[in-house]
N, C-alpha and C positions, 0 to 999 in steps of 0.2 A: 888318458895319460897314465903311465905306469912309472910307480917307484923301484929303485935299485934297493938292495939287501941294504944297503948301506944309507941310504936316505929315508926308508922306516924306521931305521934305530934312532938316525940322529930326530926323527918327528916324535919316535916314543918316548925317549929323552926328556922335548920339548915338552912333551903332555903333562908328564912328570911333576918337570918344574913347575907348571901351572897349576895342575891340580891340588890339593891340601892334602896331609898325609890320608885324611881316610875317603877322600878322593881316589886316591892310589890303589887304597886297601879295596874298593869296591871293583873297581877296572879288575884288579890282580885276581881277585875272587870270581869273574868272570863273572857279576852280579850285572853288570851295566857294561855297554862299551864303549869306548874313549868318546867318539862322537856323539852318543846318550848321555854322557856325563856330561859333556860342553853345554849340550842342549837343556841340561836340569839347572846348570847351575843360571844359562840366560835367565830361564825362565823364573827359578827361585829368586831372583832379584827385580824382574816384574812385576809379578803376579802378589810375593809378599810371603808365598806360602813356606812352609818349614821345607828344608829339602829332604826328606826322608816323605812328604805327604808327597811331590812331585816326583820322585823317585818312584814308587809303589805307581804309581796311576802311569806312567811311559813305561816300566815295564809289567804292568800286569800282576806284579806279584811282590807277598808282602815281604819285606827287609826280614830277614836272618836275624833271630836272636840273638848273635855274638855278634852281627853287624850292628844291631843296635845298642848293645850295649856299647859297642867302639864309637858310634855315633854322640853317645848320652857324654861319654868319658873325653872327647873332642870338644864338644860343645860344650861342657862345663870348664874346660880347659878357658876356651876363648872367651867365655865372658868374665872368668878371671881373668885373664890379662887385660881384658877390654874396660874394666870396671873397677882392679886395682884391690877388690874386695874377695875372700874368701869366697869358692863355692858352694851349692847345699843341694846333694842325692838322696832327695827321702829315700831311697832305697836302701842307703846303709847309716842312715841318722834316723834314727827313729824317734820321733816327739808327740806328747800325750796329748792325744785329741781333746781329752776332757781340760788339762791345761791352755790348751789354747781359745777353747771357747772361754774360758774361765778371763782368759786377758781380752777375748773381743768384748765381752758381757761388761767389764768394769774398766776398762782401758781404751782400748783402738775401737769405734765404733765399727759394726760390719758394713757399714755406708763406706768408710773412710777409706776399708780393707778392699772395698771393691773398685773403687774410684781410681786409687794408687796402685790397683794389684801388687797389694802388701800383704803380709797375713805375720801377727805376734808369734813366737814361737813359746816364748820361757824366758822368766826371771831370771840374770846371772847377778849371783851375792857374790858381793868382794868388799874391799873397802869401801865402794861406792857400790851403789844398786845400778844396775843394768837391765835393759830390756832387749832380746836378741830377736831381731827383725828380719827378717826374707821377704828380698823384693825382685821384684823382673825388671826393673830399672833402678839402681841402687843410687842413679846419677837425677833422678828427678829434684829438682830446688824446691819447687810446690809441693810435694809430696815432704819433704824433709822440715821444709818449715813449718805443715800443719801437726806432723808428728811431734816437732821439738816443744811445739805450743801446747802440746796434750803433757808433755813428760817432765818441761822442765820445772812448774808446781808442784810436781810430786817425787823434784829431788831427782829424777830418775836418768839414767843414762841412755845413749842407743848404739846399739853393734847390730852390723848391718850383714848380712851376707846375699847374694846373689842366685836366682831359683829360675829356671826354663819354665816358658808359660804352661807345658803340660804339669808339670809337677806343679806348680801353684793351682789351676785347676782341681789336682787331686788333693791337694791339703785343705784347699776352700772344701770338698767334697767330706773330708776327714772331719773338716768343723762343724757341717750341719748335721751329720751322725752326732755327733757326740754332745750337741745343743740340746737332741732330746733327752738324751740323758743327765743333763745339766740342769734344763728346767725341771724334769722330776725331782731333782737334790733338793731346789730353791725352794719348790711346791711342798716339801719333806718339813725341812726347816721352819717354812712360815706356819703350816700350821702347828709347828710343837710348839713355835713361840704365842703360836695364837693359843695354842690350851694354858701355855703358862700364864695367860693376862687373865685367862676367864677364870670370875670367880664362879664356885656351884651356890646359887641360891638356892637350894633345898635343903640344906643344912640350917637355912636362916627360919624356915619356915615357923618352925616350933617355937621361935622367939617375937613374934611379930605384934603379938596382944599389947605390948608397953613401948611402943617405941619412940620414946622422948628420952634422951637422957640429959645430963647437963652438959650444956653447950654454951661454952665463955662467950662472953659478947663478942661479936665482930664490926669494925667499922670498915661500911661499905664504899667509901674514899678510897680507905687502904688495904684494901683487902689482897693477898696475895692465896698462892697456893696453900701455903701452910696450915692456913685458916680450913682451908675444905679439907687438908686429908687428917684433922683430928679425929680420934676410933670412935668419937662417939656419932659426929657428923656421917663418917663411912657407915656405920653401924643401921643407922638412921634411912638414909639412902637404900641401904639393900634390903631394909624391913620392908621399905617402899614398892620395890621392885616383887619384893617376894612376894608380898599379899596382894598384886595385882595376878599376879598370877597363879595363885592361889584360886583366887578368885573366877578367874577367866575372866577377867576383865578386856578392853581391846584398848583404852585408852584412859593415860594418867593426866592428869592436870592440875600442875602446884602451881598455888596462887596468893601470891601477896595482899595482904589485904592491910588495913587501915592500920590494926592492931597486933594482927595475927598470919597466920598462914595457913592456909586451907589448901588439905590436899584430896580430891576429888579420883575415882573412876568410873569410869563408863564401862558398863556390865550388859549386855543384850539391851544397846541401843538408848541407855538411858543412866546419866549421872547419877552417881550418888557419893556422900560425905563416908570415907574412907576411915577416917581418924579424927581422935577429935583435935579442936582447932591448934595449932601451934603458936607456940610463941613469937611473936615481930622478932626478937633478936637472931632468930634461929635462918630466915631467909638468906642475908646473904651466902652465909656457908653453905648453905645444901643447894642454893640456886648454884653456887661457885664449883660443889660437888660434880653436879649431874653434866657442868662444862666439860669439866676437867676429863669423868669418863668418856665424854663425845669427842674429844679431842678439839674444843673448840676454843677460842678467844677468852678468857678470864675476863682482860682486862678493857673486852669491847661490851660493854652498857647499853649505847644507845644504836645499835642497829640489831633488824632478826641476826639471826644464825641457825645454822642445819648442821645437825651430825647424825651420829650412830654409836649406838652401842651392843654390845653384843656378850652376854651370859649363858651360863650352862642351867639349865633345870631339868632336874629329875630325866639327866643323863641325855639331855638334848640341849642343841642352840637353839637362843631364841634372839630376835632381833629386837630393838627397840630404837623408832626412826625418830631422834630429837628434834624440838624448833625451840628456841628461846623467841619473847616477846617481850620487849619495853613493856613496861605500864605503869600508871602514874605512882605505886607505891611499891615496886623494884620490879625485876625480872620476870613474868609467866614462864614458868616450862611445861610444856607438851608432849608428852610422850606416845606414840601408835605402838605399841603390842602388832609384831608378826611373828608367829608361832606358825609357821609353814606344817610343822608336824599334826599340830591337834588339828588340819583341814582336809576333809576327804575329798577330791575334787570326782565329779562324776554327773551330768543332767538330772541322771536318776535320785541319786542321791538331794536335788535343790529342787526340781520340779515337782509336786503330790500329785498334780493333775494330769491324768492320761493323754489329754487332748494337748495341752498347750505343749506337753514332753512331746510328741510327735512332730507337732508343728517346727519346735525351734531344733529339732535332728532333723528333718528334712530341708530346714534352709541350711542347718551346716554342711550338710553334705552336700551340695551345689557346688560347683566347678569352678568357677567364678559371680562376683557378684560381691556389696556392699552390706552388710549388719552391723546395724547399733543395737547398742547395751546404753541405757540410759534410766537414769535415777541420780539421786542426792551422794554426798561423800558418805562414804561407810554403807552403802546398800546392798555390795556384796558382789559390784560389776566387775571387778578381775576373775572371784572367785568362778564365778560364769562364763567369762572369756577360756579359763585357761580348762574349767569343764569341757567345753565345746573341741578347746587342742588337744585333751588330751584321749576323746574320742576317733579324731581326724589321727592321732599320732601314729603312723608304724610305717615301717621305712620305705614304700615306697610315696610317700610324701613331704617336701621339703619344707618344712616350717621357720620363719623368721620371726620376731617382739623386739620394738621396742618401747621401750619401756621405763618410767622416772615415778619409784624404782623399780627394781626386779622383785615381785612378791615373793613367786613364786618360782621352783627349779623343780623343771620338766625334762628327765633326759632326753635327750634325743632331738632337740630344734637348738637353734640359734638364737639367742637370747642377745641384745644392744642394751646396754645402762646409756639414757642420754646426759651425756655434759655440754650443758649450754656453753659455759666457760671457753670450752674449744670448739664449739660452733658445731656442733652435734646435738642438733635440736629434733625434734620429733620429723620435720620435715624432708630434714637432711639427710638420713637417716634411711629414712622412706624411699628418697630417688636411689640411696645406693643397695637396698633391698631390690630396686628393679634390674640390675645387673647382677643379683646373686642367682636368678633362676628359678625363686621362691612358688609354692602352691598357695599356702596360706602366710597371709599377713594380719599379723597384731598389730594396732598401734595404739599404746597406751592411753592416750589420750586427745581428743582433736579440738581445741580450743581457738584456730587463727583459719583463714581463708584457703594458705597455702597449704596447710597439712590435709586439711577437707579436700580440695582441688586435687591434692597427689594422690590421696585416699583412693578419690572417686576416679582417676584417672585411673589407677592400679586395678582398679575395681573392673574398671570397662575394658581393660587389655588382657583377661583371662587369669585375673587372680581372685581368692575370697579373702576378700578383707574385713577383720574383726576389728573397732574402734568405739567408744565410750565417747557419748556427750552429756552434760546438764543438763536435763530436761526433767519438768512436771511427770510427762505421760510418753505414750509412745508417739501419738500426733502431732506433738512437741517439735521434736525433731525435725520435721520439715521446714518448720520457723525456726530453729537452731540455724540450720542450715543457710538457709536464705538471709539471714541476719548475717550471717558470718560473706556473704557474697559472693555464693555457688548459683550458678546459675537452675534454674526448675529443670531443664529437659536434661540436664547430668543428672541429678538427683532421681530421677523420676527413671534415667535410664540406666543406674546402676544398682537403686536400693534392692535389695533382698525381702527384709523386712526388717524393726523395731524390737524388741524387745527391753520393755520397761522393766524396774523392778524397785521392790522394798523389799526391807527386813524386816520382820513385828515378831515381838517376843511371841515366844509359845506358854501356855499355859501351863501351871506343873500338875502332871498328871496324877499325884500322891494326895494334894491338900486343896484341888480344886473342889469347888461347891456351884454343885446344878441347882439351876431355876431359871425360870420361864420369861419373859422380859415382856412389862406391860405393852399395848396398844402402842401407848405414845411411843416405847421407846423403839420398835419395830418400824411405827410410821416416819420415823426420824430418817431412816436408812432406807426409807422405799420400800419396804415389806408389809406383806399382807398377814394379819394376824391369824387369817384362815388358814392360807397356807403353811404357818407353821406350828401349826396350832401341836402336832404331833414332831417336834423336832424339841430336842434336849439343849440349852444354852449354858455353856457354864462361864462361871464368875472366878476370880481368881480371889486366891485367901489373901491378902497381903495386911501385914502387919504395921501397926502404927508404932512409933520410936518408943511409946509406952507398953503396947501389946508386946513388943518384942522382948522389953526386959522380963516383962513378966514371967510369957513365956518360956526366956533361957533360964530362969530362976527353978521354975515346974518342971523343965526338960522337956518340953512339948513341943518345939519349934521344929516344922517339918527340915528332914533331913536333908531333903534332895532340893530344895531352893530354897534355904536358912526364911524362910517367914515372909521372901518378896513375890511371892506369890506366882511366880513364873522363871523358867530355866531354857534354856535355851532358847532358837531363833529360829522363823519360818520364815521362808520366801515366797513373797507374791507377786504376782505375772502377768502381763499383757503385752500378747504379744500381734502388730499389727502387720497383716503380709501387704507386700504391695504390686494387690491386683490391679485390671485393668484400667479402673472406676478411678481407683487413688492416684493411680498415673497422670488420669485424666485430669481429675482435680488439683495434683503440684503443678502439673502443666498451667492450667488456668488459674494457680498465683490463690487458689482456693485458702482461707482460713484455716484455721486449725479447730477452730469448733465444728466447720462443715468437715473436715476430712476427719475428725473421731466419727461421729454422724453417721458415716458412712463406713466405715472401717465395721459401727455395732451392729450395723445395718448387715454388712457382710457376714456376722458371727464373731466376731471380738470379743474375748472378754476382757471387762475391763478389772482395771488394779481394785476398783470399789467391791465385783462382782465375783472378783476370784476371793478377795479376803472377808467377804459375806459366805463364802463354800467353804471353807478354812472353821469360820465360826459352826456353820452349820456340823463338820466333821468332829467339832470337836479339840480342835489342833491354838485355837486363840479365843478370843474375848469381844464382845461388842467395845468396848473400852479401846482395845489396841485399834481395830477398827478406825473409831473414833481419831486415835491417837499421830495414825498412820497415813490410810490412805484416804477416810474419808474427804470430801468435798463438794459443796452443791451444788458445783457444776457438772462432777462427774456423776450426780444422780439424771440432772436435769439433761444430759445427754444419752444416757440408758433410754428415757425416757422418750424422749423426743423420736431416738430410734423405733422402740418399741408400737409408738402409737402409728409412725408409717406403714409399720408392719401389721396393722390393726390386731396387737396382743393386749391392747390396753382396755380397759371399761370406757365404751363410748358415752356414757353417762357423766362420770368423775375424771374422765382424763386424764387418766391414772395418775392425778395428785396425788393420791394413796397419804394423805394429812389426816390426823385422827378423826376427822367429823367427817370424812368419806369411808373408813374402815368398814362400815355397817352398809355398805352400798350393796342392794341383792344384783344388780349388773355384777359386781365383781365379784360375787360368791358362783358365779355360773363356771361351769371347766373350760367354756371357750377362752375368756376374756381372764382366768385366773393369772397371775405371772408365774 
């Protein structure tokens, strides 16, 4: 059928009238043709899509700059008329990215902004305070009443204008640039506020010899703040703080006592009287003190509490993790010393012995697979874990920790603080470590079924996981385990190996005193007087509360450890693999005396026989020995091994007790130990 000249006009006419002006504008432009254009707009009312997407995809090509801008300038036209509300063209309203994260941060939550496709724009001051908002639905009721519920608390108004879902896209797009630059201001901020709270204890140091001054009575009924922040109380407190660290101490302990107040530090591994005793009247305030800096309850008494405090010394932070403790005659506070700075982490650095350093780098470096660190509180098992990371650390390795708390900060891994409070417990924690893609896993600590189970679970699906439990020894462990209600063949199919450990003072190498140590006290520790007949023993100098004043009076008091006879700390090691045998043995539900037995049997050495080689080097004391690791089971299992192995004198079976010392079977080099 064909039309007359005169009934195309009146059809184009018709098109006309149908189309919207820049409907017109596109036909006229010879962009699309009139039957293209019918067909776009069916379809944009189908399908959902923008008509400029439908447009480009039927003809192949993209819309004309000046077409789109006549598109943008249309379509903001009609949602003003449609909405009754002003329009908004980021294109020629330009608004601060950084102000608008600045309102989603403290105002419109970015949940809220995304829910509503709303986005804050800027504060308007006038009589009344306003907040001017851009929304893609400016008609949303639920959107309006969650906003009014945010705004009208804080006084504040709302002017609304109206934004096309691309342009709300780009401003959402504008806000998360300018977030990162947001949280670097807030990250600026906190910590100048954090230097302005720390005070520098190094300045106190020089005053620390007198540190009682008068301190008016307080009663502990009424005690409010005002009572803790008197200068002499403050004064008091950071004399405290400062001569633990001074000292190298690791841990404070002010204690209440009957009369008085005793304030106590733990120095390599072992207390001692810090000051002498304080006055009763003096407890509550400085207990009220050491609150006040933790940020914690003043005015709660009878349950623990946990905080933190944190000071400057000698141009570093240092942490100090508080717990208060009820006790019958007021308050206990407890302070741990983390000095992250004064700790070198490194295997080399913790391990003296070649052999056991070898052993526990070759289980790190495993692919997969389960390692414990097990020993007592304060033995030095983070310091090891985070040794072992920061071996495994360089980028092409993904490292996860969690961790209650964070010791230590290792660039370059992920580090989780757990808060039990919101259900962020070691376990939880764990399962979403297995959706991060992780190589190695720390987990601070494994105390419950389910954190072992996930462990070992993570363990057997191609990850190496690092975890800390309580345990005597390394064969321990297996009964940890099992106790906790892991089943043997997980255990047995994911362990790596044990590694136990202690800390034992070191002997000072300035004012120690060599000599030979009798029969008995050789036979005490399982040694043969033969064998060590040509090895050098030394003794530490340490001074009695008498010897010492003497001493500081004559200037004689060795330098490098004030007269306690020992400075610093060594670490000692047993580390248990698990080979075929021990597999064998958690399988069959084995003891834990038959799987040490067998571990010595294999080559073990054990915690007793590494810190007898320590003594032997030169490095500790029979005493610490003594102090530390000894116990006579852990002879009586050396032994037991040894005589399987026929090393022992078949005569004295290798009791090795002073009335067997003279035995000519054990002077032979076979049967020697």
């Amino acid at each position: 059928m064909t039309y007359s000249s005169s009934s195309k006009r009146t059809r184009a006419v018709a098109l006309r009238n149908y189309f919207s002006p820049f409907g017109n504008k596109l036909v006229q432009s010879g962009y699309i043709g009139s039957d293209q254009m019918q067909q776009a707009l069916v379809e944009t009312r189908k399908s959902g899509k923008s008509l400029v997407e439908v447009l480009q995809m039927l003809t192949g090509r993209p819309l004309p700059p000046e077409l789109q801008r006549q598109y943008k300038k249309h379509q903001l036209f009609e949602l003003k008329i449609l909405y009754g509300v002003e329009s908004l063209d980021p294109e020629f309203s330009d608004y601060d990215g950084l102000e608008i994260a600045r309102l989603i941060d403290s105002l419109i939550p970015i949940d809220t902004c995304r829910r509503y496709r709303l986005i804050p724009l800027k504060r308007i001051e006038g009589t009344s305070t306003s907040v001017l908002i851009a929304m893609v639905d400016p008609d949303n009721l639920e959107a309006l009443d969650d906003i009014n519920r945010i705004l009208r608390p804080r006084e504040l108004g709302l002017q609304r204008l109206v934004i096309t879902s691309e342009d709300y896209d780009r401003l959402l797009e504008k806000f998360h640039l300018a977030q990162s630059d947001l949280d670097k201001e807030k990250e600026r901020i906190a910590k100048e506020k954090e230097l302005e709270k720390l005070s520098d204890l190094t300045e106190i140091v020089g005053s620390i010899d007198s540190p009682v001054q008068e301190v008016k009575d307080a009663d502990e009924d009424n005690l409010d703040a005002s009572e803790a922040n008197q200068a002499p109380v403050i004064n008091l407190v950071n004399k405290i703080l400062a001569k633990a660290l001074q000292e190298g101490a690791s841990d404070i302990h002010v204690e209440p006592q009957e009369e008085t107040m005793r304030i106590r530090f733990r120095k390599d591994g072992v207390l001692h009287q810090a000051f002498d005793p304080l006055p009763k009247k003096v407890i509550p305030a400085v207990v009220a003190r050491f609150k006040i800096m933790a940020e914690l309850d003043i005015a709660e008494r009878r349950l623990p509490q946990d905080g933190k405090i944190r000071r400057m010394y000698q141009s570093r932070k240092v942490d100090f993790r508080v717990n208060t403790l009820p006790s019958r005659y007021g308050e206990k506070v407890c302070l741990r010393i983390l000095d992250n700075s004064a700790t070198q982490l490194g295997l080399d650095k913790l391990i003296s012995d070649p052999d056991t350093l070898q052993i526990v780098r070759d289980l790190a470096s495993r692919p997969f697979g389960l390692i414990l660190v097990t020993g007592p509180t304060g033995s030095g098992k983070s310091t090891s874990l985070y040794s072992v990371l920061a071996e495994r650390n360089h980028p092409g390795v993904n490292i996860s920790t969690a961790e209650d708390p964070i010791e230590y900060s290792l660039p370059g891994i992920t580090q989780v603080q757990v808060i039990r409070e919101k259900g962020m417990d070691f376990s939880s924690i764990l399962r979403a470590f297995m959706r991060q893609d992780p190589d190695v896993i720390l987990v601070g600590e494994t105390r419950d079924k389910e954190t072992a189970k996930t462990a070992i679970e993570a363990a057997l699906t191609g990850h190496l996981v690092l975890t800390t439990l309580h345990t005597n020894d390394a064969a321990g462990a297996i009964a940890r385990l099992d106790e906790m209600g892991v089943e043997p063949f997980m255990i047995s199919g994911a362990l790596l190996g044990v590694l136990a450990q202690r800390l034992m003072r070191r002997v000072c190498s300035e004012c120690k005193i060599s000599y030979h140590p009798t029969q008995e006290e050789l036979g005490h520790f399982g040694l043969s007087a033969a064998k060590e007949e040509n090895v050098t023993f030394y003794k530490a100098n340490v001074l009695t509360p008498e010897e010492m004043s003497e001493a500081r009076q004559q200037g004689t008091v060795c330098a490098k450890c004030s007269g306690s006879g020992y400075k610093g700390r060594v670490g000692v090691y047993e580390v248990m693999q698990n080979s075929e045998r021990i597999q064998s043995l958690v399988n069959q539900g084995a003891t834990t005396d038959r799987i040490k037995e067998a571990a010595v049997e294999e080559g073990m050495v054990t915690l007793l026989a590494y810190s007898i080689n320590l003594v032997r080097q030169g490095h500790t004391t029979l005493e610490e020995v003594e102090r530390v690791t000894f116990t006579d089971s852990g002879v009586e299992a050396e032994l037991k091994a040894k005589r399987k192995s026929g090393l022992v004198c078949k005569k004295c079976t290798g009791d090795l007790r002073p009335e067997w010392l003279d035995c000519p079977y054990c002077m032979t080099p076979r049967f020697q130990d």
